[in-house]
N, C-alpha and C positions, 0 to 999 in steps of 0.2 A: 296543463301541468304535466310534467314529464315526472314518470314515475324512477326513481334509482333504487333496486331492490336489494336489499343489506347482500342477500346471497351473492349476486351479481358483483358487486360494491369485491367481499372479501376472497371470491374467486377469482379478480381480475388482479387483485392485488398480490394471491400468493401464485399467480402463473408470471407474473411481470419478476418477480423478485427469482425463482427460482431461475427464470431465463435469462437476466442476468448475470447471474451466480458463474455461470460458464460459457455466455456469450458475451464479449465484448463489442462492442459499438464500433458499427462497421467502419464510421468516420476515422477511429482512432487507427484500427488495424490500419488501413491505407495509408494512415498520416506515420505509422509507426514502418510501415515499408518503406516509404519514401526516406525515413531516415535511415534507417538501416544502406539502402541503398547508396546513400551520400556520408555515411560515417566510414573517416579513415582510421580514426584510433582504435587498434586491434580490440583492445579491453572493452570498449564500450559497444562495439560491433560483435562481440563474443555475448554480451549482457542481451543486449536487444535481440540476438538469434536464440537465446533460451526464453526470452518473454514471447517471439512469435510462435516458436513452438509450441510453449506450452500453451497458446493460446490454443491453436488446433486439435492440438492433444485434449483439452477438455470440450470446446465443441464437440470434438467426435465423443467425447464419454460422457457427455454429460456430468460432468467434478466440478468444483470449484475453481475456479483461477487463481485464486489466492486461500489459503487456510484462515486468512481473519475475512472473515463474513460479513462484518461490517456492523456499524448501526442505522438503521432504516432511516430514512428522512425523505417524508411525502408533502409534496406541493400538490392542493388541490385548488383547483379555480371555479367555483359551485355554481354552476347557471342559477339565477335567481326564479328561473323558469319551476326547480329540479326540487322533488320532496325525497328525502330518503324512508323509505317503508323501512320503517324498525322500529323496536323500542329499547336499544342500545345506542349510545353515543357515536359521533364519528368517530372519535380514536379509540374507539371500542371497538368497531366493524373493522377499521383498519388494521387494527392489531390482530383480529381474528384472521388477518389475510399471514398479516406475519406471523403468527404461529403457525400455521398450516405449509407455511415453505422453508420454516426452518427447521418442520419436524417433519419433514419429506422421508418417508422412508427407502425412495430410491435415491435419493442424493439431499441426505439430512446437511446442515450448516450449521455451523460451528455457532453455538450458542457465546456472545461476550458481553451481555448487557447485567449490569451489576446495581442491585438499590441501594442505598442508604450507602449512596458514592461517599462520604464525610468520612463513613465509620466502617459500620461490617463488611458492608462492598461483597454482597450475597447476590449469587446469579439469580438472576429470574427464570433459567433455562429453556425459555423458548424465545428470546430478544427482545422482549417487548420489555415497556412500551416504545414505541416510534416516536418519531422527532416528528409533530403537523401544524404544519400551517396550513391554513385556507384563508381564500379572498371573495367574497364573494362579487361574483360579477354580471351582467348582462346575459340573457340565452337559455337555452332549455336542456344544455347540454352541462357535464362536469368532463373538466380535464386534467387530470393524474399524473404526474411527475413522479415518480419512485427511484431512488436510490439505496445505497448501499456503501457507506463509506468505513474504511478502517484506522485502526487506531494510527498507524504509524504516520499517513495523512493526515488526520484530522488533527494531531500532534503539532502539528509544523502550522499551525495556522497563525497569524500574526495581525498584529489591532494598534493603532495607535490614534489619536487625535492631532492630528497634525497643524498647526499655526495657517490659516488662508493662505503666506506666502511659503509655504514649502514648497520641495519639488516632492510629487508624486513618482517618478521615472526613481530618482536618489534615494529615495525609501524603496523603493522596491529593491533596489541594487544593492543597501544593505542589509537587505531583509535575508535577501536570498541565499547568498554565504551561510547566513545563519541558520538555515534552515536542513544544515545538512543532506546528506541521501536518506536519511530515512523516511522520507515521503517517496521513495520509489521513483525515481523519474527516469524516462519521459511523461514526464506525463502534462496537467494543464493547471495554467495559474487562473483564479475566480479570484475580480478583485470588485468590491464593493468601496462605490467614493458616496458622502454626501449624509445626508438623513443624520439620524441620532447612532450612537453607538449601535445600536442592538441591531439599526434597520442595516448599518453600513457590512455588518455580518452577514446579515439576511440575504444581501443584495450581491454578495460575494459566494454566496452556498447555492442561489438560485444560478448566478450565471453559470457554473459549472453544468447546466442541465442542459445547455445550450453545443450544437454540432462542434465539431472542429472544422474549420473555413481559413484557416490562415494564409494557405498555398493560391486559393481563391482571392480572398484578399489582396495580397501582394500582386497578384496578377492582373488583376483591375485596377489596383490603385484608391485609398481612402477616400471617405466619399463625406468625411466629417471628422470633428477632435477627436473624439473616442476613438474612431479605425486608426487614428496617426498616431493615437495614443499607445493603441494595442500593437502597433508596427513597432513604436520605438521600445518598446519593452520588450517584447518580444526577442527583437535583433543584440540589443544588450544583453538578455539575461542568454542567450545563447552563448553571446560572447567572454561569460566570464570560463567557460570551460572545463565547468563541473562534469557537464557527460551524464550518460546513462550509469545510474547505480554510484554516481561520484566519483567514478573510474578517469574520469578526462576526457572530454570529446568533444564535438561538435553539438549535439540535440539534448540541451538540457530540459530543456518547454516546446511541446508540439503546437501549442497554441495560448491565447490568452484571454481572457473572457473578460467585460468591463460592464457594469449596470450602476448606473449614478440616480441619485433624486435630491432633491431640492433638501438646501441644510442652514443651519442657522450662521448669520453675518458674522458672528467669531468663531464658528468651525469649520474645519474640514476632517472629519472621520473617515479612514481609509482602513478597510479588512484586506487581508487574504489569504485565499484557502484554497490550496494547492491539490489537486484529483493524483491518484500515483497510478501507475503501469498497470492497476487490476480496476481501471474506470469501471465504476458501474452504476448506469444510470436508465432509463426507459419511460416513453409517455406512452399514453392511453388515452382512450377518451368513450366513456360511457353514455346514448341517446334513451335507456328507458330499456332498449331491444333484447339487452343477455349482456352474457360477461363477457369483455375483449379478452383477444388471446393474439399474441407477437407472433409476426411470422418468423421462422428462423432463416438465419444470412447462409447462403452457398458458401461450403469448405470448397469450392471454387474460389471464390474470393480472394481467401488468405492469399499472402505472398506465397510462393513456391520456397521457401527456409527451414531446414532440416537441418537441427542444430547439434553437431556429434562433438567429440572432448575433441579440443588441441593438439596437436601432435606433438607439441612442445610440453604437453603436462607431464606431471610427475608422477606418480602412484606411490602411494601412501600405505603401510601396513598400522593400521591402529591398533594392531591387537599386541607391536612389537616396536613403536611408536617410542625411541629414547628422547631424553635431553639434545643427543647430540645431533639427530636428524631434525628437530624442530628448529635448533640456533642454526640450522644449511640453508634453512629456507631465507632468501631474500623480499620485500615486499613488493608485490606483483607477479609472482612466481603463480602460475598455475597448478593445482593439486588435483587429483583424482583420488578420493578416500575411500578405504578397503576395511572393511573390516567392527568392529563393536564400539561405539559412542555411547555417553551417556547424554539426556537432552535434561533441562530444566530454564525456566522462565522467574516471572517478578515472586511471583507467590510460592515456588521451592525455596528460591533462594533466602526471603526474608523467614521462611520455616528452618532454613539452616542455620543461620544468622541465631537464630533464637533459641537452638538446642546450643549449639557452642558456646554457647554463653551463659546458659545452666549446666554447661560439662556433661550433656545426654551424646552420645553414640551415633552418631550417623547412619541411615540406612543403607547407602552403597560406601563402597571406597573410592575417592575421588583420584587419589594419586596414581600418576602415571597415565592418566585418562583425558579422553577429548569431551568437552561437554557440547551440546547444539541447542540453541535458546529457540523456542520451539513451541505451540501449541496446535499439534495436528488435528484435523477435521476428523469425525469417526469414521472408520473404513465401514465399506458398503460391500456387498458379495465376496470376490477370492480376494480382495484387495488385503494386503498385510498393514492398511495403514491409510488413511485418507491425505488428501494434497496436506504438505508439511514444510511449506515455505521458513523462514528464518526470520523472529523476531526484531524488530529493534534494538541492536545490542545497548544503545545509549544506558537505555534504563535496567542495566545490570552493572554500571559502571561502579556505583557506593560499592558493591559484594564484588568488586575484580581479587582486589588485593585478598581479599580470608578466603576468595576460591582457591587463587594459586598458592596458598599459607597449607593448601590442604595435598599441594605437589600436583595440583591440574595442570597440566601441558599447554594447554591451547582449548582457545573459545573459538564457535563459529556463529556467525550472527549474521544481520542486517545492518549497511550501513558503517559511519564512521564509529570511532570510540573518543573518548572525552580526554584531556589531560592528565586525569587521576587515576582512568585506568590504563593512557599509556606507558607513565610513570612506573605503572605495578610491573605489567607488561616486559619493560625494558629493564626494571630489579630482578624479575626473576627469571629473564633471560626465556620466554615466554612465545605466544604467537595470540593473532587474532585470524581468523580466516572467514572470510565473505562468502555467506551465498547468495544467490541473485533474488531479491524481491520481486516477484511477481510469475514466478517460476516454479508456484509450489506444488502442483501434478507432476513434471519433470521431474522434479526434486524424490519426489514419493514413491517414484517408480525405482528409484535409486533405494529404495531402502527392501531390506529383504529378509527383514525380521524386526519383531517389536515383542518387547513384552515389559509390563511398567515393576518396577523393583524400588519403589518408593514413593510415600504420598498418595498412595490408591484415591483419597476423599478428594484431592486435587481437581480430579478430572484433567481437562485436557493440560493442566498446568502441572498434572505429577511428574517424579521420574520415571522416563524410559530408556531400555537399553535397545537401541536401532545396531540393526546389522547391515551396512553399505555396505555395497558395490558401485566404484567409479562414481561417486557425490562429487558434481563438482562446485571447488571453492576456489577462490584469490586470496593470496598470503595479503593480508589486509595492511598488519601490524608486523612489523618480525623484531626480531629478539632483540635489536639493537634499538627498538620504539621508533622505528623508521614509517611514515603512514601514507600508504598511497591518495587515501582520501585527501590530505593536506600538501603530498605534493605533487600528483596527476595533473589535479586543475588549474596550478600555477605552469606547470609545463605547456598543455593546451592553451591556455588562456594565451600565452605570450606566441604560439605558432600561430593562433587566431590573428591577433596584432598583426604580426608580419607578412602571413600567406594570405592573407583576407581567404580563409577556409569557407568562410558562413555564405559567402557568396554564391554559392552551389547547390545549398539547403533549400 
């Protein structure tokens, strides 16, 4: 009988979670070069050289890759062999792993796990609890799956029961339109076919644990349905020419992952659960001997990508910031931002929402101002601010129109915007502007002062006034409600068609 000692157990789990916090998966870095290397559309080639920078940039500092830290989800496969010494539950020791690496104090994680999700929706401030499954199986060993997935990803996941004769390929393909950029892509599709609803989920979150091999693939040739499966999906959703960040390009999926099980004669249940540009995933495997610990990947490695602003950008003075410089801007337009931002996210906004409607006073003045949708990680040593990547702007779309009622200039976010707040957008002669998902060290190093001027109980959801230098964004939206998310991909998509582009990828 192989012994698993709780210690062992919750120190393998907070060294796995913090090393991937700011190591990426070598497979992805390679597969995200490769792209890079084969992307012609400027926009989407300027995205992916801020995601491999920053990727490096946090290997070498040990930061976060992304400001949303994610919520934990462990796969454990429990040799039947294996006794856990404790008198604590499993998801008791496991949590104990994830408290202890999300309250790192040399590189703390941004706490997002919230209880009584229905109602109060009160952090727990150290993430827990974890998302666990375990299976038990044959062996004397346990093998550990850890993740870390964020909201803007796990958002875009998509479920249906599909009739025995669908096509599975045609739901993906209009799945994926709909799933906007705010799942950050490149990144990878986990698609679960088969079992009952809940397993066809399951089967879709586990595949995602799985290498990227696609270039592999393709080069050998399918060896079975599922690989001709993942080829044809793959080549399609490439083809529809969403791009990197939704920009228009070539690599909108670096790879596709497929895991089926047996399901009932009038079903077919299909998940999928899309990984975005801040993948983070890691195994382990524990024999009785002490806690594992990850080797770290050579900054060798990385591609050689050293991602500096455009020369084609524009600079921005926000602190002098009118009407009539905001209507100049076109969509697609490159910015460099200079100057005093206010940030706020879901939980300022619905607190504003709530004062102007009992006629209370605003703590800042919004007019004339850029806001940034925003939950930064807590800064560590000289740091003025931890990685500070760019929310999901979707879920600010209800609050667009009483933002700009309040004379706000321009939003900057993640991601496309909705109808209703392009509409607001295009009335009040307005802007949206993008920052890159998965970029949020980069981003952070652009900021050069912080200090919060509203909301202090917020936490990382108060307002803050950030003081940039050279942030760079894409004019997303501009004043005319022109969207490059809406019409990039339809440009690429039709160059795809004709130059057979993907060919090369």
């Amino acid at each position: 009988m192989t012994v698993i000692k709780e210690a062992d157990l919750i120190e393998s789990v907070a060294d796995a979670l913090q090393f991937i916090s700011y190591y990426h998966p070598m497979d992805y870095i390679r597969a995200l070069g490769a792209a890079y290397e084969a992307e012609v559309s400027p926009a989407a080639k300027d995205a992916i050289a801020q995601i491999l920078t920053n990727s490096r940039m946090c290997a070498e500092g040990h930061r976060p890759i992304c400001q949303d830290t994610g919520i934990v989800t462990v796969f454990v496969k429990w040799g039947q062999d294996c006794r856990l010494e404790s008198d604590k539950s499993l998801q008791e020791v496991i949590d104990e792993g994830v408290r202890r690496a999300y309250r790192n104090p040399e590189n703390p994680l941004r706490a997002s796990i919230l209880a009584d999700p229905a109602f109060s929706r009160v952090n727990t401030r150290d993430n827990t609890p974890s998302v666990l499954h375990v299976e038990m199986v044959p062996g004397n060993k346990i093998s550990v799956d850890v993740a870390a997935k964020g909201g803007g990803s796990e958002n875009k996941s998509k479920f249906k029961m599909l009739n025995p004769s669908d096509s599975i390929v045609d739901w993906v393909l209009e799945m994926v339109p709909q799933m906007g950029a705010g799942w950050c892509p490149p990144g990878m599709l986990g698609i679960g076919i088969g079992g009952t609803a809940e397993k066809a989920a399951l089967l879709a979150k586990e595949s995602l644990m799985g290498a990227i091999d696609m270039s592999q693939l393709k080069a050998r040739g399918p060896r079975n349905r599922i690989e001709e499966l993942r080829i044809e999906i793959y080549d399609k959703v490439n083809a529809l020419g969403i791009g990197a960040q939704g920009l228009g390009g070539l690599s909108t999926i670096l790879d596709v992952k497929i895991m089926d099980w047996p399901t009932h004669a009038a079903s077919k249940p299909i998940a999928m659960i899309p990984n975005c540009a801040a993948t983070r995933h890691a195994h382990f495997t524990l024999d009785g001997s002490g806690p594992a610990y990850l080797e770290p990947p050579k900054l060798s490695e990385w591609p050689d990508v050293n991602w500096t602003p455009s020369k084609e950008a524009i600079r921005v003075d926000l602190d002098t910031l009118t009407p009539d410089v905001v209507q100049s801007w076109k969509h697609g337009d490159r910015l460099l931002l200079n100057g005093k931002m206010l940030t706020g996210r879901d939980a300022a906004h619905k607190r504003i929402q709530d004062m102007l409607a009992k006629g209370e006073p605003l703590p800042v003045e919004f007019a004339g101002r850029v806001i940034y949708y925003v939950g930064p990680v807590d800064p560590v040593g000289e740091e003025i601010v931890g990685p500070a990547g760019p929310t999901t702007a979707t879920r600010m779309d209800k609050f667009t129109r009483m933002m700009l009622e309040q004379g706000l200039l321009a939003m900057v976010g993640k991601a496309e915007r909705g109808p209703m707040a392009i509409d607001a957008i295009r009335e009040h002669k307005s802007a949206y502007l993008m920052a890159v998902g998965g970029a949020a060290y980069l981003v952070a190093k652009a900021i050069k002062g912080s200090k919060v001027v509203g909301f202090h109980d917020l936490g990382m959801e108060a307002i803050y006034e950030f003081e940039v230098q050279d942030m760079p964004v894409t004019v997303a939206v501009d004043a005319e409600g022109q969207s490059v998310h809406h019409l990039a991909p339809l440009v690429w998509q039709d160059k795809i068609r004709k130059e057979k582009l993907l060919e090369g990828v």
